[in-house]
mmCIF file as Biopython writes it, N, C-alpha, C and O atoms, coordinates in Angstrom:
data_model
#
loop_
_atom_site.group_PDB
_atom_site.id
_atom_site.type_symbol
_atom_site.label_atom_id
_atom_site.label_alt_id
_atom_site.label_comp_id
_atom_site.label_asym_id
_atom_site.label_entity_id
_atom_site.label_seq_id
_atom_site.pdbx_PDB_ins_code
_atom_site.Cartn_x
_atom_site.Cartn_y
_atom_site.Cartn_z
_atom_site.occupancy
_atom_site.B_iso_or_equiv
_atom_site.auth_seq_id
_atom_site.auth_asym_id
_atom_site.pdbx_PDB_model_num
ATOM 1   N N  . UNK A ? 1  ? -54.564 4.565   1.678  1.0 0.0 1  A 1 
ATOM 2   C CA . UNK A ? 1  ? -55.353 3.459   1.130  1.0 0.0 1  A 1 
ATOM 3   C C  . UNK A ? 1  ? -54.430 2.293   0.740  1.0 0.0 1  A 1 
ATOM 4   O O  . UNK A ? 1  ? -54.916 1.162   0.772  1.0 0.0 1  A 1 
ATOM 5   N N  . UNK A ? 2  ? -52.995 2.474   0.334  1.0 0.0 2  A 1 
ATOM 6   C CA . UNK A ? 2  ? -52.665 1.484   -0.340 1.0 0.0 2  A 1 
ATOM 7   C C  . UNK A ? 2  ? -51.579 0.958   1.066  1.0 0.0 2  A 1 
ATOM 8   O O  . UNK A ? 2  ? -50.701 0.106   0.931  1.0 0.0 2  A 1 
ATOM 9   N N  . UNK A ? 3  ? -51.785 1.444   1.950  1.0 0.0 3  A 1 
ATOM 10  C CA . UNK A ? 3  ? -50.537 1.337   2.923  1.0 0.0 3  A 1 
ATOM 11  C C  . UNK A ? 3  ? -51.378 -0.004  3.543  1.0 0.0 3  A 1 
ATOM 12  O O  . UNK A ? 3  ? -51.025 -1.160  3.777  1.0 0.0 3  A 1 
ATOM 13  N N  . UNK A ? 4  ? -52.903 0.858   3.722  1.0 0.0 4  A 1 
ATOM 14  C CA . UNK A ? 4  ? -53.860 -0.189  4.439  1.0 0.0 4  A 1 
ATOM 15  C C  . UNK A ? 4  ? -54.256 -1.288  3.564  1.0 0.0 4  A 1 
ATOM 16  O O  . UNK A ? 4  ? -55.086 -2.034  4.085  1.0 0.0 4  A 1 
ATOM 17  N N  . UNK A ? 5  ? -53.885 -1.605  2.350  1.0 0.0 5  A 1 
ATOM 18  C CA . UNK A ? 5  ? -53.469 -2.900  1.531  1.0 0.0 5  A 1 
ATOM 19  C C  . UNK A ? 5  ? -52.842 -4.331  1.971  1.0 0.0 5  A 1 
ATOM 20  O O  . UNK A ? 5  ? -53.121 -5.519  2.135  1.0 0.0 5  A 1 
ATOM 21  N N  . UNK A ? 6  ? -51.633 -3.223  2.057  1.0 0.0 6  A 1 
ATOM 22  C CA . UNK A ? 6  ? -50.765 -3.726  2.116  1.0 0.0 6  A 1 
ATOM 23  C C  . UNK A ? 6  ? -50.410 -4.398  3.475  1.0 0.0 6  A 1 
ATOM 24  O O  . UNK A ? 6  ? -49.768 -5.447  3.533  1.0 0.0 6  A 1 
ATOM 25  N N  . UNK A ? 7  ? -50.963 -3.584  4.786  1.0 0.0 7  A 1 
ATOM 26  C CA . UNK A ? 7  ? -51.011 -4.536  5.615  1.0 0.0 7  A 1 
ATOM 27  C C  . UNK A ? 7  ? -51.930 -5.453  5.644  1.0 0.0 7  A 1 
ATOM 28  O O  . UNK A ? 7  ? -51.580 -6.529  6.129  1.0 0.0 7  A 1 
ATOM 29  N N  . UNK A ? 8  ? -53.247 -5.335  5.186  1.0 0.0 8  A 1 
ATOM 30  C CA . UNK A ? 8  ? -54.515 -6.552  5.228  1.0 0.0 8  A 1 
ATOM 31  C C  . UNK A ? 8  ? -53.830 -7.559  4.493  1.0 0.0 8  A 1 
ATOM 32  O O  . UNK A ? 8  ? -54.189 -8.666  4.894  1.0 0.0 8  A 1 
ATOM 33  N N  . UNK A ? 9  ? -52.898 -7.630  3.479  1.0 0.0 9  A 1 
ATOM 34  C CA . UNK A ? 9  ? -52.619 -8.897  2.973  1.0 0.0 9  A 1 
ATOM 35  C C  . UNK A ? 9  ? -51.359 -9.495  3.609  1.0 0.0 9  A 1 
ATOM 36  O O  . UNK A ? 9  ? -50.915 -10.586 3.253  1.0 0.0 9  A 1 
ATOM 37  N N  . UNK A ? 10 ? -50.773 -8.704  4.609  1.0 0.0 10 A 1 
ATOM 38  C CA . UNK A ? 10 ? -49.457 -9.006  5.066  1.0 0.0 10 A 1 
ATOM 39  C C  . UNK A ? 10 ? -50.366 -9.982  6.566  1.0 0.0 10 A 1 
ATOM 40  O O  . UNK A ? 10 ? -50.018 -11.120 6.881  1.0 0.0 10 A 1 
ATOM 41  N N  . UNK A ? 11 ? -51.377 -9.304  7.199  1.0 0.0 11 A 1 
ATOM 42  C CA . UNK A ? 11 ? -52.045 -10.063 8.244  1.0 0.0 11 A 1 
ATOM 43  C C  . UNK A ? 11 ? -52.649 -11.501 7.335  1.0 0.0 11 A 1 
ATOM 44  O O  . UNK A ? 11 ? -52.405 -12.618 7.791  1.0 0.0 11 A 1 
ATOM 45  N N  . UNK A ? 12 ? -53.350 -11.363 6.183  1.0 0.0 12 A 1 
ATOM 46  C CA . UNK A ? 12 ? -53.574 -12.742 5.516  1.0 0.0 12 A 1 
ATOM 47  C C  . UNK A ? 12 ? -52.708 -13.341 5.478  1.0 0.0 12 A 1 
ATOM 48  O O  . UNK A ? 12 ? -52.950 -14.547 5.538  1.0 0.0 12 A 1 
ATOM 49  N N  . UNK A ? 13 ? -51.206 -12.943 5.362  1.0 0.0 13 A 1 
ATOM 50  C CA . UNK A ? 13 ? -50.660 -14.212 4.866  1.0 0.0 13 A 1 
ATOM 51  C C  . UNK A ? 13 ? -49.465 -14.799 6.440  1.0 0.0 13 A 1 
ATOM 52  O O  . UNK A ? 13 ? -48.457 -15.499 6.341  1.0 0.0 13 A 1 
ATOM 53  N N  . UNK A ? 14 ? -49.989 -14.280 7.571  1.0 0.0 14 A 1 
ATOM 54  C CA . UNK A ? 14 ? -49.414 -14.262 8.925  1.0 0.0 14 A 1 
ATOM 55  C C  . UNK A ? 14 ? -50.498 -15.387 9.156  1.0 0.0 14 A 1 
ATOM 56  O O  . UNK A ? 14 ? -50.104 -16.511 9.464  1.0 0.0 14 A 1 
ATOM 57  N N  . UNK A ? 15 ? -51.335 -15.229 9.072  1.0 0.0 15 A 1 
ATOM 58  C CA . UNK A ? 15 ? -52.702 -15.759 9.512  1.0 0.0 15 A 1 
ATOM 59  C C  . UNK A ? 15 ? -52.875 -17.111 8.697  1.0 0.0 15 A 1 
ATOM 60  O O  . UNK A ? 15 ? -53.332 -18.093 9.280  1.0 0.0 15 A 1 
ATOM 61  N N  . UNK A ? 16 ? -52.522 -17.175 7.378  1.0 0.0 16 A 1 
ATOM 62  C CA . UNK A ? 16 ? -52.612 -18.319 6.484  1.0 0.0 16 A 1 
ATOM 63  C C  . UNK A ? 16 ? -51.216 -19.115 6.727  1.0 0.0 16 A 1 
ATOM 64  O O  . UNK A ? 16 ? -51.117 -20.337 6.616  1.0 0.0 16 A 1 
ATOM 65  N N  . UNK A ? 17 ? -50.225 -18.299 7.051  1.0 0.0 17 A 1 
ATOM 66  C CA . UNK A ? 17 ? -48.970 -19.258 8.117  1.0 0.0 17 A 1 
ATOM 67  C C  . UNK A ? 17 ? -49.159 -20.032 9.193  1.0 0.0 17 A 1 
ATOM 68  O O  . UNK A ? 17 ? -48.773 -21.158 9.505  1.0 0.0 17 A 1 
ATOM 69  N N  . UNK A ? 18 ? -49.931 -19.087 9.780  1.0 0.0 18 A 1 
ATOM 70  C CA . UNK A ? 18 ? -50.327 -20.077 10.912 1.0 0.0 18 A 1 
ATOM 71  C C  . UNK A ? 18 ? -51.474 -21.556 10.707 1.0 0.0 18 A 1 
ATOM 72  O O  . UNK A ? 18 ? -51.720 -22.669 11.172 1.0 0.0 18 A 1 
ATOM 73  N N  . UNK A ? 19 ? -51.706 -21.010 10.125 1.0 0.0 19 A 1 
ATOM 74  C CA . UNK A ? 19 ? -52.673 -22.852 9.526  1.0 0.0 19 A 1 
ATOM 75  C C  . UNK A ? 19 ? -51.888 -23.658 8.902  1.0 0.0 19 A 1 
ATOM 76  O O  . UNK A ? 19 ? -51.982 -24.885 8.937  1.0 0.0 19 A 1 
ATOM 77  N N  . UNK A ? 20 ? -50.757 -22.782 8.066  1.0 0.0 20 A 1 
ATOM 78  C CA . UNK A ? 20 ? -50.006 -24.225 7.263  1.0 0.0 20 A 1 
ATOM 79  C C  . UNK A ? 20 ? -49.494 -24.587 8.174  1.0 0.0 20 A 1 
ATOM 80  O O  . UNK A ? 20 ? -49.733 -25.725 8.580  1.0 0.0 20 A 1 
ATOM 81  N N  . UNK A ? 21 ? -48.637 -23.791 8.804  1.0 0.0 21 A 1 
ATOM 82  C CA . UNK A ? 21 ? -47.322 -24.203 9.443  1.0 0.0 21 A 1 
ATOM 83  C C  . UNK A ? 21 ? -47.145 -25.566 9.896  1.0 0.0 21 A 1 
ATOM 84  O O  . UNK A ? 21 ? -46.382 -26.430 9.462  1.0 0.0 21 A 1 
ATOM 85  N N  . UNK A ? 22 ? -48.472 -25.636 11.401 1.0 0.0 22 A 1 
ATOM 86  C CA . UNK A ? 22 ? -48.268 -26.698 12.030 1.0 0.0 22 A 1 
ATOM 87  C C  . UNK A ? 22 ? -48.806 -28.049 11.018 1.0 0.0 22 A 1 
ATOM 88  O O  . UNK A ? 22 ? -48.422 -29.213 11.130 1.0 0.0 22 A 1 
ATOM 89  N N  . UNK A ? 23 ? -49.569 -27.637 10.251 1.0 0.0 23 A 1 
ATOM 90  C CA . UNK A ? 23 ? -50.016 -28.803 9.275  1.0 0.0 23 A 1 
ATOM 91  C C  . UNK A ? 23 ? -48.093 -29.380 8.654  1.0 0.0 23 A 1 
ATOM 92  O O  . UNK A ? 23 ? -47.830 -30.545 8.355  1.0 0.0 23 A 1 
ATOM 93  N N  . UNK A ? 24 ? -47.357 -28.549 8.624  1.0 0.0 24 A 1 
ATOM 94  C CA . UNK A ? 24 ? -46.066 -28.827 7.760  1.0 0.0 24 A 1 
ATOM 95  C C  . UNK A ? 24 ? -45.221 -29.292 8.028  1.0 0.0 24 A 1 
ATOM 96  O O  . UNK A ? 24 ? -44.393 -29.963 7.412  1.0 0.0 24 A 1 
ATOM 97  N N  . UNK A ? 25 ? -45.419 -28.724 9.849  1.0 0.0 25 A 1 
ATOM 98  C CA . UNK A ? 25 ? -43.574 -28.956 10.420 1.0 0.0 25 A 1 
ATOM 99  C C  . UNK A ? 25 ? -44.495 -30.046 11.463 1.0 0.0 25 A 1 
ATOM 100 O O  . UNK A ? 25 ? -43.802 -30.174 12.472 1.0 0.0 25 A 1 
ATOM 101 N N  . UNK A ? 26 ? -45.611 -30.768 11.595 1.0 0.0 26 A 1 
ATOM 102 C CA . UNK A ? 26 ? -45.580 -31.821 12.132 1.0 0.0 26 A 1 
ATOM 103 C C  . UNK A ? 26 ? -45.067 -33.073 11.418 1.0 0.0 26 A 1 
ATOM 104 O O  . UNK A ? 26 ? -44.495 -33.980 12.021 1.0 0.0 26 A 1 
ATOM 105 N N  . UNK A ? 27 ? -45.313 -33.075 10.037 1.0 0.0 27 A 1 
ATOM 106 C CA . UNK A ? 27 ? -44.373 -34.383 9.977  1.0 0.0 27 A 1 
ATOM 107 C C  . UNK A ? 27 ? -42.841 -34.212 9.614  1.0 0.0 27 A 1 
ATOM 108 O O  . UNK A ? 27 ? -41.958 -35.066 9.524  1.0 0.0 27 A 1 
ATOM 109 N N  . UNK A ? 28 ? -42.806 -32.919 9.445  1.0 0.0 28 A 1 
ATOM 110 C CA . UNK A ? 28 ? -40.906 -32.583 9.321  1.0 0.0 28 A 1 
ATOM 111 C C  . UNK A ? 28 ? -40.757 -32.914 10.509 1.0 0.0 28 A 1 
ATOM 112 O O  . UNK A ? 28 ? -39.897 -33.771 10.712 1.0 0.0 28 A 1 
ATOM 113 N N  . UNK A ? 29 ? -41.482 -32.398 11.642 1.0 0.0 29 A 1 
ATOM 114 C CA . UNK A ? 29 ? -40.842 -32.823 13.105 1.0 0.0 29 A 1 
ATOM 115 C C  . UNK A ? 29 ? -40.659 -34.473 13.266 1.0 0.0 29 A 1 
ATOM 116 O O  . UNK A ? 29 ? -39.636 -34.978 13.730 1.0 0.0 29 A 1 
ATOM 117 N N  . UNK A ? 30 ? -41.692 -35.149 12.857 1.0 0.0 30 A 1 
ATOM 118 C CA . UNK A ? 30 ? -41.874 -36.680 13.037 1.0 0.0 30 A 1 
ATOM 119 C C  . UNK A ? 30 ? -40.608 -37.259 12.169 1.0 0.0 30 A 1 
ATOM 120 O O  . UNK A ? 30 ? -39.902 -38.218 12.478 1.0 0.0 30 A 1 
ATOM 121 N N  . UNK A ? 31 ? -40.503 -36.423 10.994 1.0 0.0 31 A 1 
ATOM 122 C CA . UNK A ? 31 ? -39.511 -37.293 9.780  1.0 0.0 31 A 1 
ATOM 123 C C  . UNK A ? 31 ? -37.604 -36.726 10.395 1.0 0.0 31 A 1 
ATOM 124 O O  . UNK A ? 31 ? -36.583 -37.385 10.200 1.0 0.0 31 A 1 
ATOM 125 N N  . UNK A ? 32 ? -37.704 -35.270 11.171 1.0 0.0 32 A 1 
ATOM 126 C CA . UNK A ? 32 ? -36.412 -35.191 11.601 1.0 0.0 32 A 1 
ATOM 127 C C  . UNK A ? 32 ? -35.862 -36.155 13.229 1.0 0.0 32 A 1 
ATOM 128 O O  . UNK A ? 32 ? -34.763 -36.198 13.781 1.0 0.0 32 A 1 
ATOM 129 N N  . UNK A ? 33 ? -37.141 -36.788 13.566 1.0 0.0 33 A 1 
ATOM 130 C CA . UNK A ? 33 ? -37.159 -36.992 15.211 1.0 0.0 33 A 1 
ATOM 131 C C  . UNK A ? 33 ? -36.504 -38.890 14.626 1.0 0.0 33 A 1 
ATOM 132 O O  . UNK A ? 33 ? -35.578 -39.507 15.153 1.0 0.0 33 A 1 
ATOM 133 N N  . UNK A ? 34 ? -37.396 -39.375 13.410 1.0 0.0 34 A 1 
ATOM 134 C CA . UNK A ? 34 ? -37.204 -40.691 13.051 1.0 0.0 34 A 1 
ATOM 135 C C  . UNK A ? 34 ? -35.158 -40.860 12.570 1.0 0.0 34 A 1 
ATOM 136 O O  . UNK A ? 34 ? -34.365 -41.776 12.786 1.0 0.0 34 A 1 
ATOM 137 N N  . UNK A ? 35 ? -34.969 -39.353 11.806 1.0 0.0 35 A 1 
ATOM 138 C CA . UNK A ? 35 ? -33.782 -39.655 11.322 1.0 0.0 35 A 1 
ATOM 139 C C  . UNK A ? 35 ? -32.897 -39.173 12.209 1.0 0.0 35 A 1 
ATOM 140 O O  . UNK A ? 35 ? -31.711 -39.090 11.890 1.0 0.0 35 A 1 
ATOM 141 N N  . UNK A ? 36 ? -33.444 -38.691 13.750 1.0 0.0 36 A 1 
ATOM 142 C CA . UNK A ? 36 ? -32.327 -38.749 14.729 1.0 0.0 36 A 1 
ATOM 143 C C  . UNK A ? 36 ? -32.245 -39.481 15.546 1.0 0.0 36 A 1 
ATOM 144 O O  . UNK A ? 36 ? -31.519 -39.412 16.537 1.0 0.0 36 A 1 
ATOM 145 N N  . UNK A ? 37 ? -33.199 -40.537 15.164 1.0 0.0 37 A 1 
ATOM 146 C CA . UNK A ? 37 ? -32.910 -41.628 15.883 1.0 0.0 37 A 1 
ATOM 147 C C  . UNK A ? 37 ? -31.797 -42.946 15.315 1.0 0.0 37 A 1 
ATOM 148 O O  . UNK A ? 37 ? -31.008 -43.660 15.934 1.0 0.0 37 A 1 
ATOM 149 N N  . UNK A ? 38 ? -32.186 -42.854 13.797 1.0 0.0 38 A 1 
ATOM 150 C CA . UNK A ? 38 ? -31.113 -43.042 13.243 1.0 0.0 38 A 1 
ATOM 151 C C  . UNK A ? 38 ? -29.544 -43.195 13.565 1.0 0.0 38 A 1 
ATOM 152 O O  . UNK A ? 38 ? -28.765 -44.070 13.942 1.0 0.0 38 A 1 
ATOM 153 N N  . UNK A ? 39 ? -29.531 -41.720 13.165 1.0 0.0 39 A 1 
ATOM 154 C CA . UNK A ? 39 ? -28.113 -40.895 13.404 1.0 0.0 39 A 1 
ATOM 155 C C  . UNK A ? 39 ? -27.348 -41.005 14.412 1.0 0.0 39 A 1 
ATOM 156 O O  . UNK A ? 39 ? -28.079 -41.115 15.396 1.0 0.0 39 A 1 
ATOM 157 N N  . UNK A ? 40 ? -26.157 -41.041 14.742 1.0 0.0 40 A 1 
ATOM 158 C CA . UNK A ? 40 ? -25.486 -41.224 16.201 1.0 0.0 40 A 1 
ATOM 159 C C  . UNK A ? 40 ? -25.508 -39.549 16.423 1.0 0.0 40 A 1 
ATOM 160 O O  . UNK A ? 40 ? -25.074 -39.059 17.465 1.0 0.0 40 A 1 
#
């Protein structure tokens, strides 16, 4: 019982990664792409 816990919240929080993520690393991508343009 507690094994099967423990994975249902380990798939929630795989699953709730995947929604932030791209919400997160699109403007890290936009804000690292601006400061390598920058950069030599």
């Amino acid at each position: 019982m507690k094994e099967d816990n423990t994975k249902r919240r380990l798939i929630y929080i795989v699953h709730n990664q995947k929604t932030i993520l791209p919400t997160f690393f699109k403007p890290l991508a936009k804000f690292c792409h601006r400061v390598g343009k920058v950069l030599p």
